[in-house]
Each structure stands twice: as structure tokens, then as C-alpha cells.
C-alpha positions as CSV (number, residue, x, y, z in Angstrom):
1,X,93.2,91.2,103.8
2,X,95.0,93.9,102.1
3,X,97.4,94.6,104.8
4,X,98.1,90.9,105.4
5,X,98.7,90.7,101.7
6,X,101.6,93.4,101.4
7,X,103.3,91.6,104.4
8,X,103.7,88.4,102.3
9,X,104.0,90.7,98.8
10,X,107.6,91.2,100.9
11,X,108.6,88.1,101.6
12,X,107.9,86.3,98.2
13,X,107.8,88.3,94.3
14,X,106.4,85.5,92.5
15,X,105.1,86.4,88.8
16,X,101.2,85.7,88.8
17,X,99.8,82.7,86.9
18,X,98.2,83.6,83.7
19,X,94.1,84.3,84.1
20,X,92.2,84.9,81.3
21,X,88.8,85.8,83.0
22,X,90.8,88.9,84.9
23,X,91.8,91.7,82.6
24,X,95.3,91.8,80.9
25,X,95.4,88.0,81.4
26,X,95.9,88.9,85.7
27,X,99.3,90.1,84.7
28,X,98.8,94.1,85.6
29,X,98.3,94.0,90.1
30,X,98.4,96.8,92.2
31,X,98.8,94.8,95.0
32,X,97.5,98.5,97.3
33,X,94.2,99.1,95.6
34,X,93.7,95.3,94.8
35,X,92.9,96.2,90.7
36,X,93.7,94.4,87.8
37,X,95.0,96.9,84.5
38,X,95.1,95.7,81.1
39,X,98.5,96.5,80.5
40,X,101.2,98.0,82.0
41,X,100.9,101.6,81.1
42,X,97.7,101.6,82.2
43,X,98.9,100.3,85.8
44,X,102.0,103.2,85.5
45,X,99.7,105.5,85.3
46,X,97.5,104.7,88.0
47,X,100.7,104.6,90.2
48,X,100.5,108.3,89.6
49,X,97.1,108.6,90.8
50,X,95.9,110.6,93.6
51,X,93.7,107.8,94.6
52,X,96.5,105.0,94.6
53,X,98.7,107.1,96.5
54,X,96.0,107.8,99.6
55,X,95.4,103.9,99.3
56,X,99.2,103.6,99.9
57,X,99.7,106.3,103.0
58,X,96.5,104.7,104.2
59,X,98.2,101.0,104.1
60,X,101.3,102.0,105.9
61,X,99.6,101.9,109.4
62,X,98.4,99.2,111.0
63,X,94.8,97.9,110.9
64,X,93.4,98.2,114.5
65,X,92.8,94.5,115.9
66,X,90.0,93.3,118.3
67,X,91.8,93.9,121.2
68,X,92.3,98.0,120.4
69,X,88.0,97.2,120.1
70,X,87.4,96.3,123.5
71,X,90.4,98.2,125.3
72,X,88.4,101.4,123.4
73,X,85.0,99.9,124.6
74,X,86.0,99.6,127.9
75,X,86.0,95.9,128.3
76,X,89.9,95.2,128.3
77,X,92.2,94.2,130.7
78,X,91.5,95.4,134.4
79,X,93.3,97.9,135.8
80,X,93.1,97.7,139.4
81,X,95.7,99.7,140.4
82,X,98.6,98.9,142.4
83,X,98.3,96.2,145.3
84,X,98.2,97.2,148.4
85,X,99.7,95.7,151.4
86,X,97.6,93.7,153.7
87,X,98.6,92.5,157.4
């Protein structure tokens, strides 16, 4: 859900709606580690963070999907080689 929600951080940069059961009001995202911050400089610093940063480098690939499950399982596509000529 996390991946799925960087692709659409990309397409739109909309501020978020005011919350006030989240803390800082839902103002202070990190959209990687899905937290909410207080204020900003608490979010700044958690940029800097060893944690957010393997959160990031983890994000950049792609999740693997059902079908890299069953190709991996064995039960993918056939592969029956090349056809063969018959007369």
C-alpha cells in the first residue's frame, strides 16, 4: 500500500486536510515510513534517520507481485520447449 502510495504522491502534491485525532493536526507525513510528526522539525529530523533512509532504499524496488509467487513456486506458465515438426 506504501509503494502504491508513492506512485500517486507523484502524480498529485495536495496539502492534507486538517486532523485533529493524528498528531500535529495530520500536517507532518512521511509519506516512506507512513508516520505522522508533530511538527516539522521533528519530521526533518527523522529525514536524517538511519531508519527512514533504509525505508526509502527499501521503497525504490518494486514489491514482488503474485505472479513472481507462482513462477518461483513452480506453477507459472509452461514451458514446453520449442515445437517440434510433425509429418
Amino acid at each position: 500500500m506504501v509503494y502504491d502510495g508513492l506512485n500517486k504522491a507523484d502524480e498529485q502534491t495536495k496539502p492534507l486536510p486538517p486532523d485533529q485525532d493524528l498528531p500535529g493536526m495530520g500536517q507532518f507525513y512521511c509519506l516512506h515510513c507512513d508516520r505522522y510528526f508533530n511538527n516539522a522539525a521533528v519530521r526533518d529530523d527523522h529525514f536524517k534517520t538511519k531508519r527512514h533512509r533504509r525505508r526509502v532504499k527499501l521503497l525504490m524496488e518494486a514489491p514482488h507481485t503474485q505472479l513472481d509467487a507462482d513462477l518461483a513456486a513452480g506453477m507459472g506458465m509452461p514451458d514446453n520447449g520449442p515445437k517440434l515438426m510433425s509429418f
